[in-house]
C-alpha positions, 0 to 999 in steps of 0.5 A: 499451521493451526486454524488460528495462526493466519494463513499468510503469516505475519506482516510489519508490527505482527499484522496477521495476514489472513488471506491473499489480498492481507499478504499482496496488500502488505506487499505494497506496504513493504515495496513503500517501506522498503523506499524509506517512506513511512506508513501512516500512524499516530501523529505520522501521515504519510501513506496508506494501503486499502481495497484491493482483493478479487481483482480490484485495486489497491488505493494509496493514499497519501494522508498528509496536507494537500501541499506536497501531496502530488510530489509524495503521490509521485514517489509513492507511484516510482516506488511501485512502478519500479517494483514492477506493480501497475499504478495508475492515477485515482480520478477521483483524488489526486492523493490517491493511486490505484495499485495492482500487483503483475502476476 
Protein backbone atom coordinates (compact mmCIF):
# COMPACT_ATOMS: atom_id res chain seq x y z
CA UNK A 1 0.00 0.00 0.00
CA UNK A 2 1.39 3.49 -0.91
CA UNK A 3 1.63 6.35 1.57
CA UNK A 4 -1.22 7.86 0.09
CA UNK A 5 -3.74 5.23 0.23
CA UNK A 6 -5.36 5.21 3.74
CA UNK A 7 -4.18 2.67 5.98
CA UNK A 8 -7.46 1.02 7.01
CA UNK A 9 -9.11 1.62 3.55
CA UNK A 10 -12.35 2.58 2.60
CA UNK A 11 -15.60 3.12 4.30
CA UNK A 12 -19.30 3.56 2.97
CA UNK A 13 -19.31 6.79 0.01
CA UNK A 14 -15.03 5.95 -0.16
CA UNK A 15 -14.59 7.53 3.04
CA UNK A 16 -10.77 7.30 3.61
CA UNK A 17 -10.15 5.81 6.65
CA UNK A 18 -6.72 6.68 7.95
CA UNK A 19 -6.27 5.54 11.41
CA UNK A 20 -7.90 3.20 14.22
CA UNK A 21 -10.51 5.31 15.62
CA UNK A 22 -11.40 6.13 11.09
CA UNK A 23 -12.15 2.39 10.63
CA UNK A 24 -13.71 1.58 14.66
CA UNK A 25 -15.81 4.66 14.04
CA UNK A 26 -16.89 3.57 10.51
CA UNK A 27 -17.67 0.15 12.39
CA UNK A 28 -20.31 1.86 14.28
CA UNK A 29 -21.43 3.10 11.29
CA UNK A 30 -21.90 0.12 9.53
CA UNK A 31 -23.37 -1.92 12.78
CA UNK A 32 -26.30 1.17 12.48
CA UNK A 33 -26.50 0.92 8.55
CA UNK A 34 -26.44 -2.53 8.58
CA UNK A 35 -30.10 -2.15 10.97
CA UNK A 36 -31.74 0.01 8.10
CA UNK A 37 -31.40 3.27 9.93
CA UNK A 38 -29.69 6.19 7.87
CA UNK A 39 -26.84 7.98 8.47
CA UNK A 40 -27.10 11.84 8.63
CA UNK A 41 -26.94 13.81 5.09
CA UNK A 42 -28.22 16.64 3.16
CA UNK A 43 -31.85 16.88 3.94
CA UNK A 44 -31.64 13.52 5.94
CA UNK A 45 -31.33 13.40 9.76
CA UNK A 46 -31.13 10.57 11.34
CA UNK A 47 -27.49 9.77 13.07
CA UNK A 48 -24.02 10.56 13.45
CA UNK A 49 -20.79 9.15 14.67
CA UNK A 50 -17.88 11.51 16.25
CA UNK A 51 -15.17 11.36 18.94
CA UNK A 52 -13.76 8.32 20.16
CA UNK A 53 -9.89 7.34 19.63
CA UNK A 54 -7.43 6.75 22.59
CA UNK A 55 -9.48 5.44 24.60
CA UNK A 56 -12.72 7.72 24.54
CA UNK A 57 -16.10 7.10 23.40
CA UNK A 58 -17.88 7.34 20.70
CA UNK A 59 -20.93 9.78 20.58
CA UNK A 60 -24.21 8.93 18.47
CA UNK A 61 -26.23 11.60 18.08
CA UNK A 62 -29.44 11.63 17.05
CA UNK A 63 -29.85 14.97 14.66
CA UNK A 64 -33.57 14.94 13.91
CA UNK A 65 -36.26 16.85 16.12
CA UNK A 66 -36.37 16.29 19.65
CA UNK A 67 -40.01 14.55 19.31
CA UNK A 68 -39.18 10.87 18.69
CA UNK A 69 -35.51 11.24 19.34
CA UNK A 70 -35.38 8.87 22.79
CA UNK A 71 -37.41 6.25 20.94
CA UNK A 72 -34.48 6.48 17.96
CA UNK A 73 -31.72 6.90 20.51
CA UNK A 74 -33.29 3.64 21.94
CA UNK A 75 -32.71 1.66 18.63
CA UNK A 76 -29.47 3.30 18.00
CA UNK A 77 -28.34 1.72 21.65
CA UNK A 78 -30.24 -1.96 20.56
CA UNK A 79 -28.24 -2.05 17.51
CA UNK A 80 -24.93 -1.64 19.29
CA UNK A 81 -25.74 -3.61 22.41
CA UNK A 82 -26.77 -6.25 20.05
CA UNK A 83 -23.30 -6.15 18.31
CA UNK A 84 -21.79 -6.80 21.30
CA UNK A 85 -20.58 -2.69 21.73
CA UNK A 86 -20.66 -0.87 25.14
CA UNK A 87 -23.43 2.07 25.34
CA UNK A 88 -24.02 4.01 27.70
CA UNK A 89 -26.23 7.15 27.95
CA UNK A 90 -24.62 10.83 27.47
CA UNK A 91 -25.59 12.68 30.53
CA UNK A 92 -25.62 15.52 28.98
CA UNK A 93 -28.14 15.03 25.86
CA UNK A 94 -30.67 12.68 25.63
CA UNK A 95 -30.10 12.53 21.75
CA UNK A 96 -26.72 11.10 22.57
CA UNK A 97 -25.00 7.82 23.25
CA UNK A 98 -21.45 7.00 24.26
CA UNK A 99 -20.37 4.09 22.42
CA UNK A 100 -17.08 2.02 23.06
CA UNK A 101 -16.23 -1.01 21.01
CA UNK A 102 -15.30 -4.40 23.32
CA UNK A 103 -12.14 -5.79 22.34
Amino acid sequence: MSDDEPKFGYGLGRRPLWSERDRDAERVRDTLRGTGLMEFSDGRNDFVVEGGGTGQPFLVAFTGLTNGAREQVGTYAVALRSAGMRVEPDSDDDQNLQVWLVA
